[in-house]
Every structure is written in C-alpha cells, then in structure tokens.
C-alpha positions in Angstrom: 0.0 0.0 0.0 1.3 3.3 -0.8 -1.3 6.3 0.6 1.2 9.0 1.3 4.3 10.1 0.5 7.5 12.2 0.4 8.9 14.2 -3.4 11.4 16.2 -2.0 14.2 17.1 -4.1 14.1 19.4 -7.3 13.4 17.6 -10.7 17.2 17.4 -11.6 18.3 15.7 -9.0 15.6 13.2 -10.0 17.2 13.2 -13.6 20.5 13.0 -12.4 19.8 9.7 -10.6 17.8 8.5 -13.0 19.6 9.5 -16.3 22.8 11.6 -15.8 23.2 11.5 -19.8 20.4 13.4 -20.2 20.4 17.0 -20.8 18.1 18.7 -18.2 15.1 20.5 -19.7 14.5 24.2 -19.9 12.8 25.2 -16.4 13.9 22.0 -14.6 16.6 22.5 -12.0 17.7 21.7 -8.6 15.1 24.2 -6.6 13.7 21.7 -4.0 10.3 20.3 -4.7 9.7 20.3 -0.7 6.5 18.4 -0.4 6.8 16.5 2.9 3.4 14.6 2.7 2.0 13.6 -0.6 -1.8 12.9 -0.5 -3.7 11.2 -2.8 -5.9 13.6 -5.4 -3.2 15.8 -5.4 -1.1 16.9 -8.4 2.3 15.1 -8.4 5.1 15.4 -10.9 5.9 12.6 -12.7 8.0 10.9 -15.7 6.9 9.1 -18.4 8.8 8.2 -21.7 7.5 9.2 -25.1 9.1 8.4 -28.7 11.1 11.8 -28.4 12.5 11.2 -24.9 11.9 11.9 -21.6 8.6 13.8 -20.2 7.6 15.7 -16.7 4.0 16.3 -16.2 2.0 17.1 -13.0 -0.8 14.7 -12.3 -3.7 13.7 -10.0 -3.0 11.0 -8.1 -5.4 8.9 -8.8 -7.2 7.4 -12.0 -9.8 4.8 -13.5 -11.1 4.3 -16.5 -14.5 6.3 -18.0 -16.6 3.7 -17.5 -15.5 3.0 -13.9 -15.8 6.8 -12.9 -18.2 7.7 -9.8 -18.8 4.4 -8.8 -16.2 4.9 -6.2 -13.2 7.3 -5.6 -10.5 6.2 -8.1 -8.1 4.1 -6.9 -4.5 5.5 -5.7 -2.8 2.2 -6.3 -2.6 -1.2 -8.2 -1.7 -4.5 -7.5 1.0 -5.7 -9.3 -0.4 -9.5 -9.1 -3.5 -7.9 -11.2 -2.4 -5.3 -13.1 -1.6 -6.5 -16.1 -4.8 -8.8 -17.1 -7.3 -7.1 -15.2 -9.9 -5.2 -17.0 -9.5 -2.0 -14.8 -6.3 -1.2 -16.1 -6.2 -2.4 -19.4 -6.7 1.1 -20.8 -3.0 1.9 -19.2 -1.2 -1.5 -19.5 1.6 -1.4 -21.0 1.7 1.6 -23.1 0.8 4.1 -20.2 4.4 3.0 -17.4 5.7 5.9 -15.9 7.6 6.3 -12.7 7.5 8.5 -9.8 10.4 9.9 -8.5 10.0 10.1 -4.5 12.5 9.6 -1.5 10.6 7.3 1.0 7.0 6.7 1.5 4.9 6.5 4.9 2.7 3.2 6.6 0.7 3.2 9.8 0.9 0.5 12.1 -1.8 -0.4 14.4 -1.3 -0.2 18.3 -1.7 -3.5 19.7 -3.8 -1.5 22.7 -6.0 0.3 20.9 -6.3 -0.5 17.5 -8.1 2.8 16.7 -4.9 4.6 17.0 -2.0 4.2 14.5 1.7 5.2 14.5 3.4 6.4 11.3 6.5 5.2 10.1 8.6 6.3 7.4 10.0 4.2 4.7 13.3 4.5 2.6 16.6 3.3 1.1 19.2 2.8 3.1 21.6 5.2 1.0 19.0 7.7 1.2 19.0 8.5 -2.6 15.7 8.9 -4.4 13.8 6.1 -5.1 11.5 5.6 -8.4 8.0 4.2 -7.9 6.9 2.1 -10.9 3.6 3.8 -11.7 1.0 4.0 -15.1 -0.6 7.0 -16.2 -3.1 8.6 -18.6 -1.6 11.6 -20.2 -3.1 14.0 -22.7 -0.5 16.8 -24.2 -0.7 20.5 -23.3 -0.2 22.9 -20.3 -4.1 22.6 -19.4 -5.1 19.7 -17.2 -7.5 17.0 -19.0 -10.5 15.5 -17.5 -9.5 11.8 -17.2 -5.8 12.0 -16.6 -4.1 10.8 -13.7 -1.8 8.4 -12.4 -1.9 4.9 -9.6 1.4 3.8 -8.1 1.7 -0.3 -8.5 1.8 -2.0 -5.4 3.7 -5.4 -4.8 3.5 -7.8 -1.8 6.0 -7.2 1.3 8.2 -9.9 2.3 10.4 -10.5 5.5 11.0 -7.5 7.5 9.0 -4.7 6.1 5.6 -6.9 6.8 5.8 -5.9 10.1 5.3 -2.5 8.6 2.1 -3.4 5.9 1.7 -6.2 3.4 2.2 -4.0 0.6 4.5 -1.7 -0.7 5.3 0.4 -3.8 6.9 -1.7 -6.9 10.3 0.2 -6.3 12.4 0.7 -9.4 16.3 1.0 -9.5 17.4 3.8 -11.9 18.7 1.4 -14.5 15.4 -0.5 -14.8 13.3 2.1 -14.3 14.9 4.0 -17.6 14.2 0.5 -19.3 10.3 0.4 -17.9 9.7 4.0 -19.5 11.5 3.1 -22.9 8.2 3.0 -25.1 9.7 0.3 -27.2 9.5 -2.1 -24.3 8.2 -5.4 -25.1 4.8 -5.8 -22.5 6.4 -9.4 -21.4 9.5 -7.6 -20.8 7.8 -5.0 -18.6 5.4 -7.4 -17.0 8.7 -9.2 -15.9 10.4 -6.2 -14.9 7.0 -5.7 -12.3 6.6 -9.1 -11.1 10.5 -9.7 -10.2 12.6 -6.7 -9.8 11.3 -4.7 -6.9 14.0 -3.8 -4.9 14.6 -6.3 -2.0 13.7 -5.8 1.0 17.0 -5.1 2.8 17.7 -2.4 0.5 15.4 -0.1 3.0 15.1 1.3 6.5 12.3 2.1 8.5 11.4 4.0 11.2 8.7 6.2 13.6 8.1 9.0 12.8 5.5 11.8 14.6 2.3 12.0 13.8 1.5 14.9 12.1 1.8 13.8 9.0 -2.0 12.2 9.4 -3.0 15.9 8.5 -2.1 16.4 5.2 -1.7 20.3 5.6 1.6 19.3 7.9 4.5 19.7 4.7 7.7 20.2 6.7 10.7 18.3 7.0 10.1 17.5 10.3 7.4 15.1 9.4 10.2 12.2 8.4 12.2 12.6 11.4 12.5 9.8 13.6 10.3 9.4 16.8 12.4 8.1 19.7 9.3 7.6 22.2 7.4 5.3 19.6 7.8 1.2 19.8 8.8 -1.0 17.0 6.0 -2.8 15.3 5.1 -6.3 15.9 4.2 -8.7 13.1 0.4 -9.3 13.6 -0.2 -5.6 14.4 0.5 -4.0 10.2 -2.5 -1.2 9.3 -3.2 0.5 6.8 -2.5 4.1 6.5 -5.5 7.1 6.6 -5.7 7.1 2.7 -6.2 3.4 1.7 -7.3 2.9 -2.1 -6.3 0.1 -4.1 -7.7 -1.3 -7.3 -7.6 -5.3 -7.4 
C-alpha cells in the first residue's frame, strides 16, 4: 500500500539519478520540490517516456477508466499481481508505465492496545538517494489539465522484514530498470517481468517512527520524516493501513 508520500528534491536531481546523460530540460533545475506529505488527489510530478524522450507532467493522483468513474473514488494504487490482465487497467497496461520519482513513503501500524490509534512510520533506502516508484498513467498533451488523466502507483507484496510494517508496498524501481520500464519500445512481457520480479529487496530499505502529524495532510515540513524516539517498533500481527487506503484489485 502506498497512501502518502515524500517528493522532495528538485526535478534534476531526479534526472541525475535516473539519467545523468540526459540534458536537463528548460525550467527543470535543482530548486527543491519540498512536499513533505503527498496525499492522494493531489497533483504530483511525474515521468513518463514518449518516442522523443523523456517527459515531466503534474498529475492527479489517482485514475480509473470512464466507465468506472463515480462508482467509487478512483483508486491511488494497483496490484501488481493484477495489473496487467485485469480489466480496470487495461486502458494503461503497457503503453501508459511511468515512474514517480520520491524519496521514501509513509505506513501506519496499528497499536496493539488500541487499535483505533496508528503510529506512522517512514519508509526508505538505506543510502538515502531517491527512489523511483513504478507507476501508469493517462496523459493527454498541453499545459491545461484534462479530464480523465491521472496516475496509480503499483503496489507489490512485502516480504520478511518490512511486513511488520504493511503487506504491501510500492513496486520500487532501481534507476537502470526504471529508464528501461519507461522506454516505449519495451516489449509488455518484458515489462510485466520487470513488475513481477525486480522490486528492490527488502534489505535495501530502512524504516522508522516518525511523529504524527503527517496524518494531516496540511503538515509539509521536514520535520514530518524525522525519527520518533518515544514510539515502539511494530510487531508482526499488528500491520494497518494508513489514513488514505485505495487500491484497485
């Protein structure tokens, strides 16, 4: 599960991680992004790959197909078990991969005591560099926004450690892969491999409390993924889910 998050750094650091051979656009520098606490239905800058390169475009976070719309609020997130034979998404899968760019991403765990209250924690690589969220989005050229686009992270299953944290996590993307899952000449059984196998492990990540304001998504500040020394680690059987749950099966 992926419900809120952390895009911090200005777009060409992003770039720089992700492709240092690429020459940074006009109007995309290192000015910090600074957005502490990513909430679904937002805009949120993200990358996808087009026949003449690289492209940055601000979305909503969220998305589902016409036919699907006002049935229920449009899912934030899919599963990456489902993704690419469901009917939901078949509209985006493959052609619409794009990645988003982030530094860490936050869960909530349930207190064993009272499990209507639920202590963040803050997720992210050990080396601290940014992180690329496999993603797919709907796109439409032009500076205007356009009814329909938008954008769900894919979610893959947690495994050893991090369960103790939720039983799903973003399909994380090293830099070299994640320039191969935007290349638009990648072959769908290639990037449905890519999805299924090559999140990054497990032990590539850290995790730890952090206070919680960041359940009020007008709290941006940097403060937000500092580490809480009064909260207690998580136990196994206690994993929640975080205030903005929305998946699409």
């Amino acid at each position: 599960m992926c419900g809120r998050f952390v895009q911090y750094e200005g777009m060409a650091i992003y770039i720089e991680e992700l492709s240092p051979q690429v020459e940074l656009f006009s109007g995309y520098d290192a000015e910090p992004i600074n957005r502490f606490n990513v909430a679904p239905t937002t805009r949120v800058q993200i990358m996808h790959g087009k026949e003449d390169g690289l492209h940055i475009d601000a979305l909503h976070w969220g998305w589902a197909p016409f036919w699907a719309k006002g049935k229920r609020p449009d899912p934030i997130n899919a599963r990456v078990e489902t993704v690419t034979t469901g009917k939901f998404f078949k509209q985006l899968w493959p052609t619409g991969r794009a990645i988003v760019p982030s530094e860490g991403w936050y869960e909530w765990v349930k207190d064993p005591d009272a499990p209507k209250k639920k202590q963040p924690y803050f997720i992210r690589l050990k080396s601290r560099r940014p992180m690329f969220f496999g993603a797919l989005a709907q796109v439409h050229p032009g500076l205007e926004p356009h009814h329909g686009d938008g954008f769900v992270i894919i979610t893959a299953a947690s495994d050893q450690g991090m369960v103790d944290i939720h039983d799903r996590r973003p399909l994380v993307l090293t830099p070299e892969l994640a320039n191969e899952w935007l290349d638009p000449d990648l072959a769908p059984s290639r990037a449905e491999e890519i999805a299924k196998e090559f999140c990054q492990p497990t032990e590539d990540f850290e995790w730890f409390a952090v206070g919680k304001a960041v359940g009020n998504v007008k709290n941006q500040g940097p403060d937000l993924i500092r580490p809480d020394p009064s909260a207690e680690k998580p136990h196994h059987e206690d994993h929640g889910s975080d205030p903005a749950e929305g998946e699409q099966n």
